[in-house]
C-alpha positions as CSV (number, residue, x, y, z in Angstrom):
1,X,20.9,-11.4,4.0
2,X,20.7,-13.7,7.3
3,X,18.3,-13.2,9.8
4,X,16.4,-10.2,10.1
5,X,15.2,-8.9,13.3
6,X,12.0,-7.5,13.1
7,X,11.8,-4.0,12.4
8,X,9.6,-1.3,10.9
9,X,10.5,1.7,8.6
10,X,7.4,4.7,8.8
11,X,7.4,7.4,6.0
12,X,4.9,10.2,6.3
13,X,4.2,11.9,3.2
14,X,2.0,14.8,2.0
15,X,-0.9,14.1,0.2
16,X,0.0,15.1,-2.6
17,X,0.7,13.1,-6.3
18,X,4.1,14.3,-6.3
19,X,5.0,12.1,-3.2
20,X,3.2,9.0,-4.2
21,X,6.7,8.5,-6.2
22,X,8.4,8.3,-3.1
23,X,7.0,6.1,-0.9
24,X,7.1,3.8,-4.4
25,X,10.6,4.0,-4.5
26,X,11.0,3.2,-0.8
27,X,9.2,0.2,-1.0
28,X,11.0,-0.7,-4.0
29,X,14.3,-0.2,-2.1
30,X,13.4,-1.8,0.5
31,X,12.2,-5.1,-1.1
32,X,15.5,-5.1,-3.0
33,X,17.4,-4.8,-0.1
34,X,15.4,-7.6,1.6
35,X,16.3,-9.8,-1.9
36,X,13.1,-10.1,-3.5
37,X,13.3,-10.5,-7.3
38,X,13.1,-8.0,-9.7
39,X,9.6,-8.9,-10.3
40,X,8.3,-9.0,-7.6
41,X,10.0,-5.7,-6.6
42,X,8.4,-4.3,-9.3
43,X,5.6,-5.2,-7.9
44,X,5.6,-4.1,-4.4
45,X,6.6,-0.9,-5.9
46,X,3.1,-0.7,-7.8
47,X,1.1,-1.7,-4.9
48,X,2.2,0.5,-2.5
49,X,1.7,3.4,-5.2
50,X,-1.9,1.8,-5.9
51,X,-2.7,2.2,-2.0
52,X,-0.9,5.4,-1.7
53,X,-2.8,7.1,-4.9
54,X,-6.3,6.1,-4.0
55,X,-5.4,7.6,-0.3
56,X,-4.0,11.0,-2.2
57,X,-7.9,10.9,-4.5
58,X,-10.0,9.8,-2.0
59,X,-9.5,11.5,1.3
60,X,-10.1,15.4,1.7
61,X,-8.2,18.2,3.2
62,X,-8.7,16.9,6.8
63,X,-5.9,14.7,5.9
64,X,-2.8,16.4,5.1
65,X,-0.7,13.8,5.1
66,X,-0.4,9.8,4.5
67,X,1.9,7.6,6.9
68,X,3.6,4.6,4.9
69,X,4.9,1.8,7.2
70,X,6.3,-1.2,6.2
71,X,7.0,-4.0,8.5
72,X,10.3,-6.7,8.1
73,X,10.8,-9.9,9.8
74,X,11.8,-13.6,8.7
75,X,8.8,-14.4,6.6
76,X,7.3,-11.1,5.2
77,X,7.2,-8.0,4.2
78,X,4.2,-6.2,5.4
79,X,3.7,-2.6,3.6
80,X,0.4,-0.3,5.4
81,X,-1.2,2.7,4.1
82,X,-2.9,4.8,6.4
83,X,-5.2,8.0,6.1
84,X,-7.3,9.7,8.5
85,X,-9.5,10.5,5.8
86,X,-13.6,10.2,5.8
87,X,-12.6,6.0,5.2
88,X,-15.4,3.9,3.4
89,X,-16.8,0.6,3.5
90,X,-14.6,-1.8,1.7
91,X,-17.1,-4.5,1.2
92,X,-19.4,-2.2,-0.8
93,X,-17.0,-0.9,-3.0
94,X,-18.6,0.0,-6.5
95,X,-18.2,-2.6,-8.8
96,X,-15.5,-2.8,-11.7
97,X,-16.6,-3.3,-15.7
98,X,-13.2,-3.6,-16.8
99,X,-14.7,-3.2,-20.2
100,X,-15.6,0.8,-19.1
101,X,-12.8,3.2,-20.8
102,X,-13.0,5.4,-17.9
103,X,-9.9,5.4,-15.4
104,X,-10.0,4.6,-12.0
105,X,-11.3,2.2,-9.5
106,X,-9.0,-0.5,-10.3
107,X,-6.2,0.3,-7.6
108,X,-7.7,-2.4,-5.4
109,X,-8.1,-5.5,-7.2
110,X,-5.0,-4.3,-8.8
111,X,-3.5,-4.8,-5.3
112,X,-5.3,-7.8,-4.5
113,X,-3.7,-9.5,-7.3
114,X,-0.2,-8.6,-7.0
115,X,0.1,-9.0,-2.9
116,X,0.2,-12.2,-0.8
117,X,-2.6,-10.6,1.4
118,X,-4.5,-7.8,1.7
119,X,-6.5,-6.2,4.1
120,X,-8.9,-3.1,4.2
121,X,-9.4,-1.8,7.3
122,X,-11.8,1.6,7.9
123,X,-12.2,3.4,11.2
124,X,-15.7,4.6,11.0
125,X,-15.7,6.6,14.2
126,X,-12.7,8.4,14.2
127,X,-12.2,8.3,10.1
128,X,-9.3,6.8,8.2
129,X,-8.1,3.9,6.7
130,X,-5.9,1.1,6.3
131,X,-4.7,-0.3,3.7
132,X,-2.2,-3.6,4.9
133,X,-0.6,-5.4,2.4
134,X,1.7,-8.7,2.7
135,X,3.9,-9.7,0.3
136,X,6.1,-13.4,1.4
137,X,10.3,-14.2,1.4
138,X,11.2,-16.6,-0.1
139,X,13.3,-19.1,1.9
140,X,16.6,-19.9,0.4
């Protein structure tokens, strides 16, 4: 693929588990179509279904439904996650004993370590977050 123009795809999906598969797949086709590896396609795929599940669990029934957007221009792919749920503080998240057997509260770090970036962004006043994640192109 030459030069891309910049451009944005937005998916709006219900909160619901069953559509957390979808937006997955998007981001997976889309990242394959902008040539990133298989890896790291795999990748994208399981962050964006990280940011998307913890936004299906964590916001209430004021939010029926979750807007996926993912960005494209010559140097990134940038993939947000936004709910207008009750939002929460991202720097006082609980802390994580991966030793703990219990699931959950991983989906972050998860994220943090697969992504180029990522940002956490909470709207206090008006509820919701924002969940931006950046993952580079390679130049060829």
């Amino acid at each position: 693929m030459n030069a891309v123009v910049p451009s944005q795809v937005e998916l709006r999906i219900p909160r619901s588990c069953e559509f957390v598969r979808v937006a997955r797949k998007t981001a997976g086709a889309l990242a394959h179509q902008l040539q990133f590896t298989l890896h790291e396609v795999y990748d994208i795929e399981l962050a964006v279904g990280e940011a998307c599940t913890n936004a299906v669990e964590h916001v209430g029934e004021q939010c029926p439904e979750i807007l996926v957007r993912f960005s494209v221009d010559e140097q990134a792919l940038v993939m947000e996650v936004i709910d207008r749920g009750p939002g929460f503080d991202p720097e006082h998240t609980p802390a994580v004993n991966v030793q703990d057997e219990t699931i959950g509260g991983l989906g972050l770090l998860v994220i943090r370590s697969l992504m180029d970036e990522l940002e956490v962004k909470c709207d206090s006043s008006a509820g919701g977050a924002c969940v931006r994640m950046v993952k580079y192109r390679k130049r060829q």
